[in-house]
C-alpha positions as CSV (number, residue, x, y, z in Angstrom):
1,X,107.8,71.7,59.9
2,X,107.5,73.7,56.7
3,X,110.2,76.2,55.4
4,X,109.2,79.0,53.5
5,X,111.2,81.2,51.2
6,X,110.2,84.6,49.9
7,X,111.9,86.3,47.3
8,X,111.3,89.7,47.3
9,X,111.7,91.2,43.9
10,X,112.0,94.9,42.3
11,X,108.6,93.8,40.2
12,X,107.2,90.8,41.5
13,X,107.6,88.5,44.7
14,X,107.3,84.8,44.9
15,X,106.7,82.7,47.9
16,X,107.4,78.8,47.9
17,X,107.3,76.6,50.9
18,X,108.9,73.2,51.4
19,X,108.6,70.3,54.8
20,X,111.9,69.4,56.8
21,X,111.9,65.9,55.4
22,X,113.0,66.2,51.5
23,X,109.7,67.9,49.6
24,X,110.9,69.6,46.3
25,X,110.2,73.1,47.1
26,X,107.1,74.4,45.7
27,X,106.0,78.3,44.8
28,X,102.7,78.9,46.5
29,X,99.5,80.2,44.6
30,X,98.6,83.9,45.9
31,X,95.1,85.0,46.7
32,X,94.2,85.4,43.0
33,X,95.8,81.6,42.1
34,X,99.1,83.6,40.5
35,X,102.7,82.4,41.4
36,X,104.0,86.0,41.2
37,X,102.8,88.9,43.1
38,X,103.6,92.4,41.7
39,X,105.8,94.0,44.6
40,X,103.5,96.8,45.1
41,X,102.0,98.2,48.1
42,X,99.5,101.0,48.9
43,X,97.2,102.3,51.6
44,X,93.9,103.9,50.6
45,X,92.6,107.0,51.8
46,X,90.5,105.2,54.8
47,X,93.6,103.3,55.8
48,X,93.1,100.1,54.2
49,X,96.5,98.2,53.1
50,X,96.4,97.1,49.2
51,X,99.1,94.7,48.0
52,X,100.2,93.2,44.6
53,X,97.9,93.4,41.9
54,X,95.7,95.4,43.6
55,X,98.1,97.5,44.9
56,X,99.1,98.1,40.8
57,X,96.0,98.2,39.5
58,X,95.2,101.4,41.7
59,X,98.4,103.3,41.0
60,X,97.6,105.4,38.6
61,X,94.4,107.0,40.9
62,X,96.5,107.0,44.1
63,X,99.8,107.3,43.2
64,X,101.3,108.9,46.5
65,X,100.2,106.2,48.7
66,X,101.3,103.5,46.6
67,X,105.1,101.8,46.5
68,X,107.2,99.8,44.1
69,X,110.6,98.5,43.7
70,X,110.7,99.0,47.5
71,X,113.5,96.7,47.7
72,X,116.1,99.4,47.3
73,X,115.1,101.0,50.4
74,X,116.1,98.1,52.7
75,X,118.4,98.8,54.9
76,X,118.5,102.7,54.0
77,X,117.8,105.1,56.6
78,X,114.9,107.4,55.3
79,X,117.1,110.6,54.8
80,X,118.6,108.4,52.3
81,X,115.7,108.2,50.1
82,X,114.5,110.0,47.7
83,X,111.1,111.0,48.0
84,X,110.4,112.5,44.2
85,X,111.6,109.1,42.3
86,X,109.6,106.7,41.1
């Protein structure tokens, strides 16, 4: 069995995975070979779902359908959050 940790940060996330039987844990590569993953998130126009440096890359042309730092809305309810900050 393999553990896995995330750590979901306000600028980037890092995943590392370690077996039951004593491995060292070890941060795992994302899609692009990086061990950090900007915490970014977006959705295009036709619905597809962008994450981490693709996510960021695309801000700046879509910038109402993409999300940072959304670790500061865990566990609010939505009427918490405020819509107009970055």
């Amino acid at each position: 069995m393999i553990n896995v940790g995330i750590d979901l940060g306000n600028t980037n996330s890092v995943v590392a995975g370690a077996k039951m039987d004593g491995w060292k844990p070890k941060i795992l590569p994302n899609a692009e070979g990086q061990t950090t993953t900007p915490s970014v998130v977006a959705y295009t126009q036709n619905g597809d779902i962008l994450v981490g440096q693709t996510a960021k890359t695309q801000a700046s042309m879509n910038p109402d359908n993409t999300f940072y730092s959304v670790k500061r809305f865990i566990g609010r309810k939505m009427s918490e959050v405020d819509h107009a900050s970055p």
